[in-house]
C-alpha positions as CSV (number, residue, x, y, z in Angstrom):
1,X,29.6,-44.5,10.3
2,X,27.9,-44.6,13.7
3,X,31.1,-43.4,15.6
4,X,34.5,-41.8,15.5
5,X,37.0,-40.5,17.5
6,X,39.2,-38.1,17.0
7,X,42.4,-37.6,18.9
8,X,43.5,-34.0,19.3
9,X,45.4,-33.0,22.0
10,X,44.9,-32.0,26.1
11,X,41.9,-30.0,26.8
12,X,42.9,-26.4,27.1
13,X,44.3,-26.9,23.7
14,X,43.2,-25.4,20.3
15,X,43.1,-28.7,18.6
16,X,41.1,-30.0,21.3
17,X,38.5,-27.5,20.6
18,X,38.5,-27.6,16.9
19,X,38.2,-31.4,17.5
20,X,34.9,-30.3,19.2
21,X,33.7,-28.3,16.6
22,X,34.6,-30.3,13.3
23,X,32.6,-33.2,15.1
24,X,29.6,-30.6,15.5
25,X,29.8,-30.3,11.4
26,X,30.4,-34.3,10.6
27,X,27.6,-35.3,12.8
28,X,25.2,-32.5,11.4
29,X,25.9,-33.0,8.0
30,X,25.1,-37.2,8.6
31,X,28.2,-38.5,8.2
32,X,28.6,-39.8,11.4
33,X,26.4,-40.1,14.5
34,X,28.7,-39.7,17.0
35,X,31.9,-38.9,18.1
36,X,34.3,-39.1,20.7
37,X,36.8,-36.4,21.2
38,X,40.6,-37.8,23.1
39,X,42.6,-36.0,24.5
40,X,46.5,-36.4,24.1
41,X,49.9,-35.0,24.0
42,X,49.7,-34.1,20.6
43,X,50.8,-34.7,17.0
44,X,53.0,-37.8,17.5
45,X,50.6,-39.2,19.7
46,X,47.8,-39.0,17.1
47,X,49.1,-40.6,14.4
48,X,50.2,-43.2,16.2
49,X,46.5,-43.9,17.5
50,X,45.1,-42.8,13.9
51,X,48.1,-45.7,12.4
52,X,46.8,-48.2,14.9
53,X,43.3,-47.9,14.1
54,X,42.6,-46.5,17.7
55,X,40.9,-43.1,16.6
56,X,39.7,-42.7,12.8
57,X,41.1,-39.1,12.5
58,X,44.0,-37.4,14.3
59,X,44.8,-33.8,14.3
60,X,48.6,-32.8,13.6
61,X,50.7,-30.0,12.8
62,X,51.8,-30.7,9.0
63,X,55.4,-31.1,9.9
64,X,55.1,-34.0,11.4
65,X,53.4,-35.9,8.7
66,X,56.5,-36.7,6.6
67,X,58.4,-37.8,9.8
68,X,55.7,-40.1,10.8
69,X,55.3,-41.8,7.3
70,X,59.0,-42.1,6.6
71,X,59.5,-42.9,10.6
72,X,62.1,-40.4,10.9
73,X,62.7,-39.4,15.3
74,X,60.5,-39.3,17.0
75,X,58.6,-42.0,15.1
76,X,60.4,-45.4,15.9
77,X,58.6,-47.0,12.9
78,X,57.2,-45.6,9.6
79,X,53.6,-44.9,10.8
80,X,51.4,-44.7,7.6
81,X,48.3,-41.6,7.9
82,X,47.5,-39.6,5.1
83,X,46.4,-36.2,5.1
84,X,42.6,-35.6,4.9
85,X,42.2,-32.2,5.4
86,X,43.9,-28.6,6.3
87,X,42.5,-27.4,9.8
88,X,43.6,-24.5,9.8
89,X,47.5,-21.9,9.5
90,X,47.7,-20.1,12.6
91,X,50.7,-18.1,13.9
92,X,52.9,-19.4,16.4
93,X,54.9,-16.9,19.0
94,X,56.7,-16.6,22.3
95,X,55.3,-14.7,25.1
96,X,57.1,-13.2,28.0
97,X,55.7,-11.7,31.1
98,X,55.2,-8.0,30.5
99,X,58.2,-6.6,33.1
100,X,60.6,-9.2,31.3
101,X,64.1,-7.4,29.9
102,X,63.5,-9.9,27.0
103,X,61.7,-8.2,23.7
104,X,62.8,-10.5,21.0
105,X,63.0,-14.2,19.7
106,X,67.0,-13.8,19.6
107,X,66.6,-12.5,23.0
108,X,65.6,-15.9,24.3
109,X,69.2,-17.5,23.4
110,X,70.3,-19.4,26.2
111,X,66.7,-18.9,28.3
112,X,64.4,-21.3,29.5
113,X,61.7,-21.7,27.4
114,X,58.6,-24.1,28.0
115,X,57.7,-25.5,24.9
116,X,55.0,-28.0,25.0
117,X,55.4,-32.1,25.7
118,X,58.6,-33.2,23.8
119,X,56.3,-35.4,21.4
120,X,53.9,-32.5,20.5
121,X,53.9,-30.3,17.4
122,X,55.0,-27.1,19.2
123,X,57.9,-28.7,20.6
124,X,59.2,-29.6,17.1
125,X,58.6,-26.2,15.8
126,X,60.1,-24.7,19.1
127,X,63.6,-27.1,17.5
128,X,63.5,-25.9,14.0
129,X,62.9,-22.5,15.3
130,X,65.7,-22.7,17.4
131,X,68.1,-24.1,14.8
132,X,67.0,-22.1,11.9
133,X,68.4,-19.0,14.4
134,X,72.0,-21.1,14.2
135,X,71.1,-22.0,18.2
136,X,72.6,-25.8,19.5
137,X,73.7,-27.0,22.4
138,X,73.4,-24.5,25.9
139,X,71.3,-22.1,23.6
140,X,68.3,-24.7,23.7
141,X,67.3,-24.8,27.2
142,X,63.4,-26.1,26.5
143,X,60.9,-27.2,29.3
144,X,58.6,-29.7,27.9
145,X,55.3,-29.6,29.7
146,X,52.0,-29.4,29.3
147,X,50.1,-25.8,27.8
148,X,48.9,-25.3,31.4
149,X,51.9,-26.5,33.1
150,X,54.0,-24.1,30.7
151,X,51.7,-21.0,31.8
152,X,52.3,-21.9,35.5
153,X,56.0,-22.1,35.0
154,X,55.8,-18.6,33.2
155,X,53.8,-17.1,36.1
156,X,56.1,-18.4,38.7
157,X,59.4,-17.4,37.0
158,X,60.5,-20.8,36.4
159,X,60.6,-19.9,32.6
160,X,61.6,-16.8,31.0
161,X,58.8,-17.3,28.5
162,X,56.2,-19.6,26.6
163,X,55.6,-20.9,23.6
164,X,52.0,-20.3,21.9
165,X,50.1,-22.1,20.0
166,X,47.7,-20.5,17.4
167,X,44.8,-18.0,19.1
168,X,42.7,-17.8,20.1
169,X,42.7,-20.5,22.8
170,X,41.7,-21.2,26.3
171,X,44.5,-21.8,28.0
172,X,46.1,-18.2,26.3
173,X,42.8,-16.7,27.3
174,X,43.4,-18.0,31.0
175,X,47.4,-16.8,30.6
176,X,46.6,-12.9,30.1
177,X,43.8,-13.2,33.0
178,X,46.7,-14.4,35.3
179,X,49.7,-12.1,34.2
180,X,50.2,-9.1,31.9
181,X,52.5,-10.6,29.1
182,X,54.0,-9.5,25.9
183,X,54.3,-10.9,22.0
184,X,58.3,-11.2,21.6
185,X,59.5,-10.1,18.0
186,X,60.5,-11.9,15.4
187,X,63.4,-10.3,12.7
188,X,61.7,-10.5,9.5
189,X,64.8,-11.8,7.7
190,X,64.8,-14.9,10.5
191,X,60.7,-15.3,9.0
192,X,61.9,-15.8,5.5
193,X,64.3,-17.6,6.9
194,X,62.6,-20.4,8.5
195,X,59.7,-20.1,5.5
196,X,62.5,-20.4,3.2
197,X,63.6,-23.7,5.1
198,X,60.7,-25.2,5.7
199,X,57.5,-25.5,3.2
200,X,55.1,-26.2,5.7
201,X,56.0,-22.5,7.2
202,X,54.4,-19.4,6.5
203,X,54.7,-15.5,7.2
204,X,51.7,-15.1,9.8
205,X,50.2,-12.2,11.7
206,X,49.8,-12.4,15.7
207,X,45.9,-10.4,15.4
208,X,46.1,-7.8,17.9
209,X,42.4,-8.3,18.6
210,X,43.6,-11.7,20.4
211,X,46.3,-10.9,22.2
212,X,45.8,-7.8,25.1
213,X,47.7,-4.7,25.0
214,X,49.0,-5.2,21.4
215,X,48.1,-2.3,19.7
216,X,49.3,-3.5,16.1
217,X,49.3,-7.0,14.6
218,X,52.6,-8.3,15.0
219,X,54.1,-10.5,12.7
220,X,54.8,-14.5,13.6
221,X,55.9,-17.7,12.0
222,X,52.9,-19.3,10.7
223,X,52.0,-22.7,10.7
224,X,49.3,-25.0,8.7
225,X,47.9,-27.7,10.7
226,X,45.8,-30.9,9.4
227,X,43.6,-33.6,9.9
228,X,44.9,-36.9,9.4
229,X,43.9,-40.3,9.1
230,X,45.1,-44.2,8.2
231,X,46.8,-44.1,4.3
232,X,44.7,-47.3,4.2
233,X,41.4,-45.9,5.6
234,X,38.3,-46.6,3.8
235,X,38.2,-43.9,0.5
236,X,34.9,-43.9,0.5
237,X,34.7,-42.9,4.6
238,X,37.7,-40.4,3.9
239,X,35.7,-38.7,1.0
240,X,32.8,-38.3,2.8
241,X,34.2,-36.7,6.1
242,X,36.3,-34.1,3.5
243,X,33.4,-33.5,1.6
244,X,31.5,-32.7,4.7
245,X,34.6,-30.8,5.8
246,X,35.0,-28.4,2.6
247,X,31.2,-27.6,2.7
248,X,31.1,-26.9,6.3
249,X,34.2,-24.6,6.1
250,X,32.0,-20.7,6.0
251,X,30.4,-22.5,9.1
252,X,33.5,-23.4,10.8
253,X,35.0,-19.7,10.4
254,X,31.8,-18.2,11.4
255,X,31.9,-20.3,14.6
256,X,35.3,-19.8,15.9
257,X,38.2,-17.7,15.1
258,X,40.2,-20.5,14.7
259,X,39.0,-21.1,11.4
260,X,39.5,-17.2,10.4
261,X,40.5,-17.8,6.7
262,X,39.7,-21.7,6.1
263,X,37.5,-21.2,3.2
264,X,40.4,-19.5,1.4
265,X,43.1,-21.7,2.8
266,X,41.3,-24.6,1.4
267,X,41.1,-22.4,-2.1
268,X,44.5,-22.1,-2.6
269,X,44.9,-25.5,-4.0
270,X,43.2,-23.7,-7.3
271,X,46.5,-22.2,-7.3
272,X,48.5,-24.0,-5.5
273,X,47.7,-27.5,-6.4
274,X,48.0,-29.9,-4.1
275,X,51.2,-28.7,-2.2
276,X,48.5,-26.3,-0.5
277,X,46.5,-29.1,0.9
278,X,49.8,-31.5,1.3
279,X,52.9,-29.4,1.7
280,X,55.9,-30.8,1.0
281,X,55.4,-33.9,-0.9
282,X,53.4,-35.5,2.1
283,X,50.0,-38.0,0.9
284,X,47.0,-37.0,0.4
285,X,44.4,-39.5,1.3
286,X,43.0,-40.7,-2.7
287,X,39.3,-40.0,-0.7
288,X,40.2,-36.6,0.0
289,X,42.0,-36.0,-3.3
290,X,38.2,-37.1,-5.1
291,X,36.1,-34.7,-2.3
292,X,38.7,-31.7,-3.3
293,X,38.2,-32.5,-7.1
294,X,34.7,-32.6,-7.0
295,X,34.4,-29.5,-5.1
296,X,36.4,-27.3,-8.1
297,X,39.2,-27.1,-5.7
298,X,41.6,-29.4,-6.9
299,X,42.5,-29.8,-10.9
């Protein structure tokens, strides 16, 4: 294919620079010539464009896939993508300005919280996060703006703290420049909780390396993103951008910390099966079933 585009979310965003970089290894590997990276608001956004045939692949958080092919809210319609590929499980956290009387998750019952746009990933998991802690009505009090908007508000007070997606990122970079801030801790039983309620959850590790003045990992909710595109796309085009994909993957974790642990997240299907690349019961594009087969990963 000459050209794709790829719809991943606004630019200060992690999928918005993974987009970046998973073009880099389509296009060198001659799969495609070009391609066109969109911005967006996120998940929802993207497989609606991926559904309509207005970008070939989307990138989503994996919660969202079963929502969007069942057309469960915020879907109004079933929207039919398949899963091509897992991007990447990063953790996600809260983050609180350093001088902030708030230490903990529970902490933030009843606080302003910014959350990322209402139709993004992170807003969803902000909701199951939220409920999972037994939080409902004057406990959720979420702003739902944009990463950068989010950071502003948290510099300015007008949040107690922020959501964050996996690091490392640009805009988190640009948030510890700006203030001194602090990971807020999860209980470990509410981890096994949510992981326990959700399949698409994982325990995750917040790398101190990423995040200034932590002087220990600290442990998060982790959450496996993916690349989707149209359940009807071309197999053949779908096999060949997974194939590319899976052999790219040591190139990919080499090139950003992003990726840290893609070639073994994509081996866990040996074990796994297929839950590992589509958790839940959510479709796996027949194309990217045959690429995962041939490449010993998949029985």
């Amino acid at each position: 294919m000459n050209k794709i585009r790829i719809s991943s979310s606004d630019p200060l965003s992690t999928f918005h620079t993974q987009a970046r970089l998973v073009a880099e290894v389509l296009r060198d590997a001659g799969v495609i010539k070009e391609a066109e990276v969109l911005g967006s608001t996120g998940s929802v956004i993207n497989a609606e464009r991926v559904a309509r045939g207005e970008a070939e692949l989307g990138f989503m958080a994996s919660n969202w896939v079963p929502r969007a092919v069942a057309g469960a809210d915020p879907f109004t319609t079933p929207t039919p993508v398949a899963i091509v590929t897992p991007l990447n499980a990063g953790p996600l956290f809260f983050v609180a300005r350093s001088e902030s009387p708030i230490n903990t998750v529970r902490d933030l019952k009843g606080q302003p919280i910014a959350v990322g746009h209402a139709d993004s990933g992170m807003a969803q998991h902000a909701l199951n996060i939220a409920r999972g802690l037994g939080w409902s009505g004057d406990d959720i009090r979420f702003s739902h703006v944009s990463t950068f908007d989010g950071g502003a508000a948290l510099a300015n007070g007008d949040v107690a703290a922020q959501f964050s997606a996996p690091i490392p990122s640009q805009h988190f970079s640009e948030l510890c420049t700006r203030m001194s801030i602090k990971v807020l801790a999860f209980d470990p039983d509410d981890i096994a909780a949510l992981c326990g309620a959700h399949p698409f959850y994982s325990p995750a590790l917040v790398p101190s390396d990423c995040a200034p003045g932590l002087a220990t990992d600290v442990p998060a909710l982790g959450v496996l993103n993916v690349v989707v595109a149209a359940a009807e796309a071309d197999e053949g085009f779908v096999h060949a951008i997974t194939r590319a994909f899976i052999a790219g993957a040591d190139r990919l974790e080499a090139a950003h910390p992003l990726f840290r642990g893609l070639p073994s997240l994509l081996g866990l299907a040996r074990e796994v099966g297929i839950d590992a690349l589509a958790p839940g019961g959510t479709p796996l594009h027949p194309g990217a079933q045959r690429a995962f087969r041939e490449a010993g990963l998949l029985a």
